[in-house]
C-alpha positions as CSV (number, residue, x, y, z in Angstrom):
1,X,-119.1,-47.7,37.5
2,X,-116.6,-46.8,40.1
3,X,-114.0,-49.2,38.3
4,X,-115.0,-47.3,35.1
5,X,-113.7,-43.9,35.9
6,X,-110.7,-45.4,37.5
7,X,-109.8,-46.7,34.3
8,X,-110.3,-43.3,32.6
9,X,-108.2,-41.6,35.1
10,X,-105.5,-44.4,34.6
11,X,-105.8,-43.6,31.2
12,X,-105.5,-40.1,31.0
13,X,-102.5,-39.7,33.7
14,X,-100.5,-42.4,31.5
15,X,-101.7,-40.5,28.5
16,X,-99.8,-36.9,29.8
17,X,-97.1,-38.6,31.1
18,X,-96.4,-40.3,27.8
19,X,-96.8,-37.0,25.8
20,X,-94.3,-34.9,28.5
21,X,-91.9,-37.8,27.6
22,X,-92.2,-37.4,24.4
23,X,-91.7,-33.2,24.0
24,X,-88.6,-33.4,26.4
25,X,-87.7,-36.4,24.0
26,X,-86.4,-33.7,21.4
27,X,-87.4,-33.9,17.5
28,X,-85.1,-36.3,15.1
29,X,-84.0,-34.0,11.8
30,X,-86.3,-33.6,9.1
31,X,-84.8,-30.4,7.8
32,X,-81.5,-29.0,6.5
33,X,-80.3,-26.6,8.7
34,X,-79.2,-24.6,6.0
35,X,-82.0,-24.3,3.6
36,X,-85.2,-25.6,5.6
37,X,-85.7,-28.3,2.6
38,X,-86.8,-32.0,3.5
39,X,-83.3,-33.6,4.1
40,X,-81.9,-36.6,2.4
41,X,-80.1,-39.4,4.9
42,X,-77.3,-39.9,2.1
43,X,-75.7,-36.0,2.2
44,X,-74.7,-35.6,6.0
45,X,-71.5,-34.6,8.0
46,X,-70.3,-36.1,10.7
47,X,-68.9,-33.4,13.3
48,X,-68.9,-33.4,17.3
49,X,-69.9,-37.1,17.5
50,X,-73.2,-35.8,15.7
51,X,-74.3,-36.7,12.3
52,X,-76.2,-33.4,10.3
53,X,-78.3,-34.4,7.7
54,X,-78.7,-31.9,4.5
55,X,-81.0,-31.8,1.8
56,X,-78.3,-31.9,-1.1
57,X,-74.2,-31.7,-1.5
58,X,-74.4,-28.0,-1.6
59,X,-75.5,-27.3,1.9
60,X,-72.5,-28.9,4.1
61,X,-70.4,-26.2,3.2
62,X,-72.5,-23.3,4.6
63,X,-72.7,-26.0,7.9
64,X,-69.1,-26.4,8.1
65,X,-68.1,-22.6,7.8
66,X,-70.5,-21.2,10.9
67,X,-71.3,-24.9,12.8
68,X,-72.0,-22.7,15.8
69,X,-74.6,-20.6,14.1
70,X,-76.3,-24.6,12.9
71,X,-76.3,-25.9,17.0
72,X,-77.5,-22.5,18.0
73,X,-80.8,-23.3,16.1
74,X,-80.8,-26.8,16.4
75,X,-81.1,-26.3,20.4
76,X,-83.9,-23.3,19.9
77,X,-85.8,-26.0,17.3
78,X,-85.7,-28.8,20.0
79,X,-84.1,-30.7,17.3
80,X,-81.7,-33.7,18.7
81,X,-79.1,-35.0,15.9
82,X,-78.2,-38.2,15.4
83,X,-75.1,-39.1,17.8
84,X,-72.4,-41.7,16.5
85,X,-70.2,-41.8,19.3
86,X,-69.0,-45.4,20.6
87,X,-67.1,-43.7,23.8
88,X,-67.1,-41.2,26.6
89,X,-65.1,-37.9,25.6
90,X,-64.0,-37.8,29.0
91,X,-62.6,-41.1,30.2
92,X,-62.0,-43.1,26.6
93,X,-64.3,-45.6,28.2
94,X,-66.6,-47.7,25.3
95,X,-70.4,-46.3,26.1
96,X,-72.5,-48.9,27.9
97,X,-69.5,-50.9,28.9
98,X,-70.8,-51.0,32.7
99,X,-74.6,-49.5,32.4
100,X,-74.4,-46.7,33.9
101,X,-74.1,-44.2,30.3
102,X,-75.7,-40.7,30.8
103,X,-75.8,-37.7,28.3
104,X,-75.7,-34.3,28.3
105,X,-77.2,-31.3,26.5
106,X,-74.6,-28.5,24.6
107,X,-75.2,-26.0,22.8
108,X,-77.4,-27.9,20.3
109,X,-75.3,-31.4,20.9
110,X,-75.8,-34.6,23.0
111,X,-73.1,-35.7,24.3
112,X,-72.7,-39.1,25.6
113,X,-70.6,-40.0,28.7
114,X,-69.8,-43.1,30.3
115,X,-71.1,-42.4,33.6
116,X,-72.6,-39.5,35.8
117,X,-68.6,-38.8,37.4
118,X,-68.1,-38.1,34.1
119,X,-70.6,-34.9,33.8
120,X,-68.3,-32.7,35.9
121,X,-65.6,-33.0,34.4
122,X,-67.3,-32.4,30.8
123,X,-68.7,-29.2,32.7
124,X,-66.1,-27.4,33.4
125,X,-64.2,-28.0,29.9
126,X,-66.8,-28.6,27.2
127,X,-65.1,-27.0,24.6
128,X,-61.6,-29.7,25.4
129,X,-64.0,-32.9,25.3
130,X,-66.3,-31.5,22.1
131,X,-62.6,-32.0,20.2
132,X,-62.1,-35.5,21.4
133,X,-65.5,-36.7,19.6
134,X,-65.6,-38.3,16.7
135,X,-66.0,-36.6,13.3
136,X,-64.7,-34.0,11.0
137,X,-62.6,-30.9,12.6
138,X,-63.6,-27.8,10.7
């Protein structure tokens, strides 16, 4: 019996550590930013080294005239875009070239970096590195 409720102890510590994993995780898209509808995965623009999903052509153009306004509620949503960078902003370096590839929260992005050294940097100048990633400049 003793083995019993160790089990179900096991169980239910695994169980919350699993779900706090998940809800820092962040939430993929499902919406369009701009109108709330279910999106579709073939209307999308690429900016910042993220990918935005929308739910028809119409849409990307309110995105790309206030992008700031988008990330603003993307971050307050929990919502973490798709990413489609292949390299560190800061040092050019290909990501997951030597293992050690971290990322970092802003404003409503992730950004990847090659490395932790790398996060400093990024921290002081955000705004120089966020035009270095790939994607359309509006």
């Amino acid at each position: 019996m003793k083995n019993h409720w160790k089990l179900i102890t096991v169980g239910v510590f695994l169980a919350l550590v699993g779900g706090l994993a998940l809800a820092q995780a962040g939430k993929a898209q499902i919406a369009c930013p701009v109108s709330g509808k279910a999106i579709d995965k073939s209307v999308f623009v690429d900016h910042q080294g993220q990918r935005v999903f929308f739910c028809c052509r119409g849409c990307p153009a309110a995105f790309r005239s206030e992008p700031e306004k988008y990330y603003a509620q993307f971050a307050r949503d929990g919502v973490e875009l798709e990413n489609i960078q292949t390299s560190c902003p800061v040092s050019g370096e290909a990501l997951g070239g030597h293992g050690e590839a971290t990322s970092v929260s802003y404003k409503g992005r992730t950004v990847k970096l090659c490395c932790s050294a790398c996060e400093k940097p990024f921290a002081r100048d955000p705004e120089k590195y966020l035009d270095k990633l790939p994607g359309e400049r509006l």
